[in-house]
C-alpha positions in Angstrom: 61.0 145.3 90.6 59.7 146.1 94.0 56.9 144.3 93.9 59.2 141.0 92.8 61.5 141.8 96.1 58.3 142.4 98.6 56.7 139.6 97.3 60.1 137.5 98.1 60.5 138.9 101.7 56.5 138.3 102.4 57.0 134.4 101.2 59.9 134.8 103.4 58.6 135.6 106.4 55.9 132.9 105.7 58.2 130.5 105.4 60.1 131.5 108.7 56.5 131.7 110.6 55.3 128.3 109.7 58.8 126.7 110.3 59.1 128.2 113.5 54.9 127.3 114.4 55.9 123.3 113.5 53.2 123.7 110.4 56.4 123.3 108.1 59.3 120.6 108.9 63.1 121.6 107.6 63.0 118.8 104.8 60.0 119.4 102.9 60.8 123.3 103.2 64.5 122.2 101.8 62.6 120.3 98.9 60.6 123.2 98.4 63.6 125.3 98.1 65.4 123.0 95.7 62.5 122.6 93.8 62.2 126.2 93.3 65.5 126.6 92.1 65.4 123.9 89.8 61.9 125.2 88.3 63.7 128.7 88.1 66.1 127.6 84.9 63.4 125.9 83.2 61.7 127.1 80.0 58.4 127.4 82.4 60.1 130.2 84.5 58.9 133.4 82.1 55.6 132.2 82.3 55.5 131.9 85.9 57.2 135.6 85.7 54.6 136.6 83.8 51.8 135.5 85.6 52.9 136.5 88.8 53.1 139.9 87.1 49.9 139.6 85.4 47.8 139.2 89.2 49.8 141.9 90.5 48.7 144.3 88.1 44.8 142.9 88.1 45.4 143.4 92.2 46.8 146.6 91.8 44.1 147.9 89.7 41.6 147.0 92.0 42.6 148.4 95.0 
């Protein structure tokens, strides 16, 4: 659970730095958003849970 909650506040903070940089414009990064949400209550959303969880643990283990 931490790692799901640090990896959220590092996209974050990406997010904010290339909005505030001009690299990202308020409507696509509003797409992007929607998107995500939409993508969340799909049947796809487990297995982008899992594989999410899957590289961190291969990352963990090698560091």
């Amino acid at each position: 659970m931490a790692l799901t909650v640090s990896l959220v506040v590092l996209a974050g903070i990406a997010v904010l730095i290339l909005l505030r940089t001009g690299y990202l414009r308020i409507w696509p990064a509003l797409a992007a958003v929607l998107f995500g949400f939409t993508l969340a209550s799909t049947g796809i959303a487990p297995a982008i849970t899992n594989g999410i969880s899957s590289l961190a643990g291969m990352l963990s283990s090698i560091g």
